[in-house]
DOVO-47585 format. One line per 3 residues: their letters; for each residue x, y, z of N, C-alpha, C, O. Coordinates in nm, 4 decimals. Example, Ala and Ser with C-alpha at 12.3 -4.5 7.8 and 13.67 -1.06 7.14 Angstrom:
// DOVO-47585
as) 1.3190 -0.5690 0.7800 1.2300 -0.4500 0.7800 1.3200 -0.3300 0.7800 1.4236 -0.3319 0.8465 | 1.2850 -0.2250 0.7080 1.3670 -0.1060 0.7140 1.2900 0.0030 0.7870 1.3409 0.1138 0.8039
***
This chain:
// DOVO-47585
xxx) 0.4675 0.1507 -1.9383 0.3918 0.0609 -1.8528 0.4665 0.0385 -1.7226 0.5861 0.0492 -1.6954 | 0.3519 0.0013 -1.6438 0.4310 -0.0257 -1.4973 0.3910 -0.1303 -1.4218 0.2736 -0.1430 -1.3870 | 0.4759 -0.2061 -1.3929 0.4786 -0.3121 -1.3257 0.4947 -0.3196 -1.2244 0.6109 -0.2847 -1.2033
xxx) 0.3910 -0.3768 -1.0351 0.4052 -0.3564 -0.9422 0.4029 -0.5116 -0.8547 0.3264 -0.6060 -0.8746 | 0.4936 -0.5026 -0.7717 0.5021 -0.6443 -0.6774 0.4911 -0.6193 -0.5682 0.5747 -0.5474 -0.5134 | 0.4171 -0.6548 -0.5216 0.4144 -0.6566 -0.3638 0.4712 -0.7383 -0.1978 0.3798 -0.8148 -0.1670
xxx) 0.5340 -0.7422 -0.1380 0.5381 -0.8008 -0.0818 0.5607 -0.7656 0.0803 0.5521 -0.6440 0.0974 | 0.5854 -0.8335 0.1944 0.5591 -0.7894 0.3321 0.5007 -0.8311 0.4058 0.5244 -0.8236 0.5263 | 0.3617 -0.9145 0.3293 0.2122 -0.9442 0.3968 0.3094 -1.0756 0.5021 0.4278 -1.1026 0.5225
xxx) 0.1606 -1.1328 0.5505 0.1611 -1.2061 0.6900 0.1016 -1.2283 0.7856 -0.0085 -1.1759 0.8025 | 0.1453 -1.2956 0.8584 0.0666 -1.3098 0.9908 0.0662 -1.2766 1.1412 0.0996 -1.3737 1.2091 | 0.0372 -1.1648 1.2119 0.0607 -1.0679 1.2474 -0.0305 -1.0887 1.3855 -0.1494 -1.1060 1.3586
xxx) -0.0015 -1.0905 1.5178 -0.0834 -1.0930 1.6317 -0.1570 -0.9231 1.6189 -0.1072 -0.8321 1.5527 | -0.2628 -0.9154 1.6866 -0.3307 -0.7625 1.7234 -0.2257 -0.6842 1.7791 -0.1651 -0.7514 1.8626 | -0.1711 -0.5482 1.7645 -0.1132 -0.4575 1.8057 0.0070 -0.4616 1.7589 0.0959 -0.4011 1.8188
xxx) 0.0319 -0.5274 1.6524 0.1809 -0.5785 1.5991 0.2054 -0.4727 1.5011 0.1149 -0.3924 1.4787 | 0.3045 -0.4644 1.4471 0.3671 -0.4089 1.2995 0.3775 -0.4757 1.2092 0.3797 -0.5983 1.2203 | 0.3904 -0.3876 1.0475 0.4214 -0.4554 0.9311 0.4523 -0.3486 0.8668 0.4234 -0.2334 0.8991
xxx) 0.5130 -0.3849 0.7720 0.5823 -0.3098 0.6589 0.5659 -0.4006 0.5291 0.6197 -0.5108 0.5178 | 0.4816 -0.3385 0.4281 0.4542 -0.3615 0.2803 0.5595 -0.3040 0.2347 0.6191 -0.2127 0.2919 | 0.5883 -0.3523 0.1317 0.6691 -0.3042 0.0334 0.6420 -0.3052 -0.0776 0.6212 -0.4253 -0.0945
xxx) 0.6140 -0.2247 -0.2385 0.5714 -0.2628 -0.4076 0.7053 -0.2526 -0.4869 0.7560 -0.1474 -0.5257 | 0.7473 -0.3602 -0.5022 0.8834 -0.2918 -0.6214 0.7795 -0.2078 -0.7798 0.6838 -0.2713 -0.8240 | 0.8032 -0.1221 -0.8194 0.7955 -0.0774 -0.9469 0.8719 -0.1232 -1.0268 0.9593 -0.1867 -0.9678
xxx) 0.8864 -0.1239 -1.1507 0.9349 -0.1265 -1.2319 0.8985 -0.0143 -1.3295 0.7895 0.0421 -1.3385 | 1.0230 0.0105 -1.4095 0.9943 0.1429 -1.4758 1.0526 0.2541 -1.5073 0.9862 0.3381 -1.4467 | 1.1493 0.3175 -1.5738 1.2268 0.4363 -1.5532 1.1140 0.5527 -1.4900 1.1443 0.6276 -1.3971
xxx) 1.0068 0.5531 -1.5439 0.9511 0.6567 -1.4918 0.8519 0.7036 -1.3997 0.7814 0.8038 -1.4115 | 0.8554 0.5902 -1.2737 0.8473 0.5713 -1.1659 0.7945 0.7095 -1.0831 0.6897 0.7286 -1.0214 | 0.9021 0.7910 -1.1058 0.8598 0.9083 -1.0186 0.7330 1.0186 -1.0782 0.7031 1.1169 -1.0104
xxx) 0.6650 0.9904 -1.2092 0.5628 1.0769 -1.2353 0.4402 1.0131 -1.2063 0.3262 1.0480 -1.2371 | 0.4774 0.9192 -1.1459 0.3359 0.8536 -1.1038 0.2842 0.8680 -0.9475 0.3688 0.8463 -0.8608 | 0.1445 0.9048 -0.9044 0.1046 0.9157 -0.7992 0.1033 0.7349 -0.7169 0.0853 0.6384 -0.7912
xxx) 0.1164 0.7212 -0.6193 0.0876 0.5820 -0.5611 0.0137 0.5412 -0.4523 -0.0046 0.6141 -0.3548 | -0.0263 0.4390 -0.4615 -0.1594 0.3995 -0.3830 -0.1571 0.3237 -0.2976 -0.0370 0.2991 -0.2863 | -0.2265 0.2474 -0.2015 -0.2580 0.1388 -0.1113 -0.3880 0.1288 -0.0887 -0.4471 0.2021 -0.0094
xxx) -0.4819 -0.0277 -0.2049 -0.5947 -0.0454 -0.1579 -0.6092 -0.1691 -0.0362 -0.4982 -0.1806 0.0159 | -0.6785 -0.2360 0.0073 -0.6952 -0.3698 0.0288 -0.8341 -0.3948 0.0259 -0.9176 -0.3146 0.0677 | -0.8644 -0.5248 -0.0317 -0.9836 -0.6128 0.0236 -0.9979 -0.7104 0.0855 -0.9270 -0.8088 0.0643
xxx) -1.1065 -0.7085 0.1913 -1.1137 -0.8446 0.2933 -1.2006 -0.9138 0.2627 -1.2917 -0.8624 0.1978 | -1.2061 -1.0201 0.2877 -1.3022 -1.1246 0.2410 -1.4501 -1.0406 0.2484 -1.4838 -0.9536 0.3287 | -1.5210 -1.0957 0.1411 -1.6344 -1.0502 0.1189 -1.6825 -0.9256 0.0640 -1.7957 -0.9111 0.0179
xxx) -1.5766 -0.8187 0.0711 -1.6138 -0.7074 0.0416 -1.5434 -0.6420 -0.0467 -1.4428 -0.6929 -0.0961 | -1.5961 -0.4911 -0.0870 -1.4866 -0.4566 -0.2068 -1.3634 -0.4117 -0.1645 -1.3209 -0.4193 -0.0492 | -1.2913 -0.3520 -0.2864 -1.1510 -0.3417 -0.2870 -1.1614 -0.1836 -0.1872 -1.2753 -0.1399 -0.2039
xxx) -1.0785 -0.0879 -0.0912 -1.0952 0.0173 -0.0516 -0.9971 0.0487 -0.0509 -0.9014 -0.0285 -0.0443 | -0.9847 0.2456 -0.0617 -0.8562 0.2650 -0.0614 -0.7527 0.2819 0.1058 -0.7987 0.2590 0.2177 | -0.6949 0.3000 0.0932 -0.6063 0.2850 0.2435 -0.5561 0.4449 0.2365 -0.6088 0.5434 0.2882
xxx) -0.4336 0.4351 0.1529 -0.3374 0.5990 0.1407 -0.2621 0.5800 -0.0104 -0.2372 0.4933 -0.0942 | -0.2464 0.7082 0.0134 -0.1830 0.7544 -0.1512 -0.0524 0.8711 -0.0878 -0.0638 0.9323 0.0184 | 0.0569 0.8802 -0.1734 0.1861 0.9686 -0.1671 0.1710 1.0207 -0.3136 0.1555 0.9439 -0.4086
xxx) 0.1762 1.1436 -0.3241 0.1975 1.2025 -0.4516 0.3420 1.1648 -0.5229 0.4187 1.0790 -0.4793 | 0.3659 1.2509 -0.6493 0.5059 1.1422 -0.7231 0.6254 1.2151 -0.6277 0.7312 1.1577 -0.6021 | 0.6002 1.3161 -0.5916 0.7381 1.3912 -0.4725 0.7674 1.3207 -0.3753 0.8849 1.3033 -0.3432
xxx) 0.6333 1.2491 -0.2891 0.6363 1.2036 -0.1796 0.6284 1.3230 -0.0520 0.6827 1.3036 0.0568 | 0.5516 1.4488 -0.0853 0.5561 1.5541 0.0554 0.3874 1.5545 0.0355 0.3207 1.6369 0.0982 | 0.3524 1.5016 -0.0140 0.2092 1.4677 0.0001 0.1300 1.3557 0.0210 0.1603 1.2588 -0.0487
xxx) 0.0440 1.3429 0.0920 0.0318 1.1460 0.1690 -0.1357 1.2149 0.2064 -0.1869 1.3243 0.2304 | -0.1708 1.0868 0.1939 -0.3606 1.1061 0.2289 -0.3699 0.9933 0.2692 -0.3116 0.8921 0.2301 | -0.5030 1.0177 0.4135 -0.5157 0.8283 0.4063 -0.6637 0.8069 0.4508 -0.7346 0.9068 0.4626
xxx) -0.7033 0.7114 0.4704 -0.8513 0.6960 0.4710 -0.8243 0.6843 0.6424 -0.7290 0.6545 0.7145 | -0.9673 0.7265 0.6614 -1.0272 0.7758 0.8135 -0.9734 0.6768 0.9258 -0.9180 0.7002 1.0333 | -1.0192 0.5247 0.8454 -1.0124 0.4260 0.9117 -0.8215 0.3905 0.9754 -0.8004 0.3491 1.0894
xxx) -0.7421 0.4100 0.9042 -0.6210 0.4253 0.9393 -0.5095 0.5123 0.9065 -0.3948 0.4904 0.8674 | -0.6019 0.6589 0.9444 -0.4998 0.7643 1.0113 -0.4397 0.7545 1.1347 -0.5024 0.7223 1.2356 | -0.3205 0.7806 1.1332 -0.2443 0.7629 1.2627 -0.1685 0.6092 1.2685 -0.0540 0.5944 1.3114
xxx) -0.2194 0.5432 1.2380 -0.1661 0.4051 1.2470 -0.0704 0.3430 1.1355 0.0251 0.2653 1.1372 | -0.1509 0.4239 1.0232 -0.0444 0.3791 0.8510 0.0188 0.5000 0.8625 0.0068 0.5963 0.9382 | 0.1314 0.4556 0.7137 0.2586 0.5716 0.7193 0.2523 0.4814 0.5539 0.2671 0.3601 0.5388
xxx) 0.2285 0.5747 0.4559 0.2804 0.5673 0.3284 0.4083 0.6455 0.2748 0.4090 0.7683 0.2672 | 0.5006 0.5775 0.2435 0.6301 0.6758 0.1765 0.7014 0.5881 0.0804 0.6820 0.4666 0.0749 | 0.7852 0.6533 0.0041 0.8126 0.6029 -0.1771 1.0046 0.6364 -0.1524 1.0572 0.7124 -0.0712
xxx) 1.0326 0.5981 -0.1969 1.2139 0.6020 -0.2324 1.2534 0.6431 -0.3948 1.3660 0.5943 -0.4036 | 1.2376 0.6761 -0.4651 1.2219 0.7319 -0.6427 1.3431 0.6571 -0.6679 1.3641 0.5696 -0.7519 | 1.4093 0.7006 -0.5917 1.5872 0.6262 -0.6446 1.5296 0.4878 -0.6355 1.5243 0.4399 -0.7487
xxx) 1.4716 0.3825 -0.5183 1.4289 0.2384 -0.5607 1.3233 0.1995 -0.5859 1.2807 0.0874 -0.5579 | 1.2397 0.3235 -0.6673 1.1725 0.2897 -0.7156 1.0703 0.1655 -0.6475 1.0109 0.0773 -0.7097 | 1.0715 0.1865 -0.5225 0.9879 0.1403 -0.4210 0.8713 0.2342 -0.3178 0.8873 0.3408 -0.2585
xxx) 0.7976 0.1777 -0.3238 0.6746 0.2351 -0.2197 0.6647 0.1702 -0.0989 0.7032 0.0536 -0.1077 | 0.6307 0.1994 0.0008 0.6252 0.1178 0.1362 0.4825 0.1992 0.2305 0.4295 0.3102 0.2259 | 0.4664 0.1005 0.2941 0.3182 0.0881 0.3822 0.3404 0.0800 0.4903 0.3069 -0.0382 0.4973
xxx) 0.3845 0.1145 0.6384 0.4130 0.1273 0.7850 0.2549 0.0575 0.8127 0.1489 0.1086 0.7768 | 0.2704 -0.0665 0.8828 0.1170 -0.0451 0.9424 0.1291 -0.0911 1.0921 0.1307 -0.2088 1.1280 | 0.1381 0.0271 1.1810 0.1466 -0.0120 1.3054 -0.0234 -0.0191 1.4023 -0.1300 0.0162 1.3518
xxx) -0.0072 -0.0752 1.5520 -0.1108 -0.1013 1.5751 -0.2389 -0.1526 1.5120 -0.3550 -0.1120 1.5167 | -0.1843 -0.2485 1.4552 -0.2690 -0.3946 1.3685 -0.4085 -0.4016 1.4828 -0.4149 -0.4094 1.6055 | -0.5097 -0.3945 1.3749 -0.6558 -0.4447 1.4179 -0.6948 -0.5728 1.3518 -0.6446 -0.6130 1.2468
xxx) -0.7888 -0.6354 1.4211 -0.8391 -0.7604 1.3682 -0.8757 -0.7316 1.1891 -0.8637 -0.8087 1.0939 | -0.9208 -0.5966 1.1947 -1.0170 -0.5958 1.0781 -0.9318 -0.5080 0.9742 -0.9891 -0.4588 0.8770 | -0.8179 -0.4921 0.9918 -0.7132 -0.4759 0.8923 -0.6543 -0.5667 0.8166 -0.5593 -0.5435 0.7419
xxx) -0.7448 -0.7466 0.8438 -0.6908 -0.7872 0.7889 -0.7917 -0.8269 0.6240 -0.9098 -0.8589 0.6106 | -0.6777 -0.8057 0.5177 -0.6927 -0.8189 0.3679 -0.5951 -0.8322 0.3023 -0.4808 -0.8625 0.3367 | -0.6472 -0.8047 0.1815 -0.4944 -0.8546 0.0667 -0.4925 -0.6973 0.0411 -0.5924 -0.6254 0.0413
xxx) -0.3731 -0.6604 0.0209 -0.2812 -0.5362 0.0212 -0.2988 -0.5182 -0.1021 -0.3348 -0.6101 -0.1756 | -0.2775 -0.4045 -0.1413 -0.2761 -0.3989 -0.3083 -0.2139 -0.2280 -0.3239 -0.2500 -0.1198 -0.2777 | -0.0931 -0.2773 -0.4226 0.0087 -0.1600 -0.5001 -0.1060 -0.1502 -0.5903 -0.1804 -0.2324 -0.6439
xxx) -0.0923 0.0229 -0.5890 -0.1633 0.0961 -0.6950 -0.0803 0.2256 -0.7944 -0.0299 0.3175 -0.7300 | -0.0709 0.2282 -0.9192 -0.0018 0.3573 -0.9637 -0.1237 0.4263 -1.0485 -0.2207 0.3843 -1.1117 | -0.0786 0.5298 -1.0229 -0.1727 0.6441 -1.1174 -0.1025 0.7160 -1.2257 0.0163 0.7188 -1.1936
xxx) -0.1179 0.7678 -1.3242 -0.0871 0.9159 -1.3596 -0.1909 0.9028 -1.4757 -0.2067 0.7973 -1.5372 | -0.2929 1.0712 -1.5133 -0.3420 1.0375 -1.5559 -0.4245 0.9450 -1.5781 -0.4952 0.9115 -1.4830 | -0.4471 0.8540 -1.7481 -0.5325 0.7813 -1.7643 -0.5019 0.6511 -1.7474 -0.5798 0.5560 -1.7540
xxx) -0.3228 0.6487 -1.7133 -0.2684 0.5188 -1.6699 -0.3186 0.4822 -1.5248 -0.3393 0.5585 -1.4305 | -0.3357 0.3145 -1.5336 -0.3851 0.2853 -1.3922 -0.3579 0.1415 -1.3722 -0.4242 0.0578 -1.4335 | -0.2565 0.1053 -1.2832 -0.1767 -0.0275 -1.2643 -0.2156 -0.0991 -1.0941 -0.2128 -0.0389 -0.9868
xxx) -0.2341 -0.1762 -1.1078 -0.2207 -0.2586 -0.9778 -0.1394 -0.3787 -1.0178 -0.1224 -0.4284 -1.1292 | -0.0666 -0.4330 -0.8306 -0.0137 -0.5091 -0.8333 -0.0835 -0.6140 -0.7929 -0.2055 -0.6026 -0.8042 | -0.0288 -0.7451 -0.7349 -0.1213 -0.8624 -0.7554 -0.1487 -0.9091 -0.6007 -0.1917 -1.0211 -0.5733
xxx) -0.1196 -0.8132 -0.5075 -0.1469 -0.8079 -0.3890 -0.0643 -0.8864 -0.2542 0.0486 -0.9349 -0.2629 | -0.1136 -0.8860 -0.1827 0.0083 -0.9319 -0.0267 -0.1257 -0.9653 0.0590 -0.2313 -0.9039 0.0437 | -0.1054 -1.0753 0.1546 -0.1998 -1.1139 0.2399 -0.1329 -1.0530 0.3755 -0.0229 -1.0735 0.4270
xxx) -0.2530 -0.9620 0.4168 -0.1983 -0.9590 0.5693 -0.3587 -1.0359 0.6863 -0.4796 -1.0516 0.6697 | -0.2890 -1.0539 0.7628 -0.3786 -1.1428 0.8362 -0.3801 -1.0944 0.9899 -0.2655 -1.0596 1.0182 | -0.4412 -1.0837 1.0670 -0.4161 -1.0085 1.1955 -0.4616 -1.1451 1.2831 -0.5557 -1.2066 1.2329
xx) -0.4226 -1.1836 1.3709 -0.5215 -1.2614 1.4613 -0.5105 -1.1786 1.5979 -0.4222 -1.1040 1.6402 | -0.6466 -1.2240 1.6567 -0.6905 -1.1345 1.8029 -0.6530 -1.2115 1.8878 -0.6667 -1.1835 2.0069
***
């Protein structure tokens, strides 16, 4: 089993930076694929980006290519979220995701907040 924490979130002017961070827990950390959803008020949960368990593989949704940067550390068993050039409408609760297989973990999320 895997256990994920999140933290980083905040409150963030338009055009600003942030950096998420998920501690894992887990020896086996590195066979798992990892995620970044968020949801904003009202709507559902969406995905953001994913790093495969190597980390030389990264995908991200349309809406913030170029702006996010997903990458993982195996040794700390940490994942991290770059989110530069903050939009109003980036703002939601963050959410650590692990995969492998039929295993499927989320963490309990991070508030990020943008104001314009």
């Amino acid at each position: 089993q895997v256990q994920l924490v999140e933290s980083g979130g905040g409150l963030v002017q338009a055009g600003g930076s942030l950096r998420l961070s998920c501690a894992a827990s887990g020896r086996t950390f590195s066979r798992y694929a990892m995620g970044w959803f968020r949801q904003a008020p009202g709507k559902e949960r969406e995905f953001v980006a994913r790093i495969n368990w190597s980390g030389d593989s990264t995908y991200y949704a349309d809406s913030v290519q170029g702006r996010f940067t997903i990458s993982r550390d195996n040794a700390k068993n940490m994942v991290y979220l770059q989110i530069d050039s903050l939009k109003s409408e980036d703002t939601a609760v963050y959410y650590c995701n692990a995969v492998r297989g039929p295993e499927n973990y989320w963490g309990q999320g991070t508030q990020v907040t943008v104001s314009s």
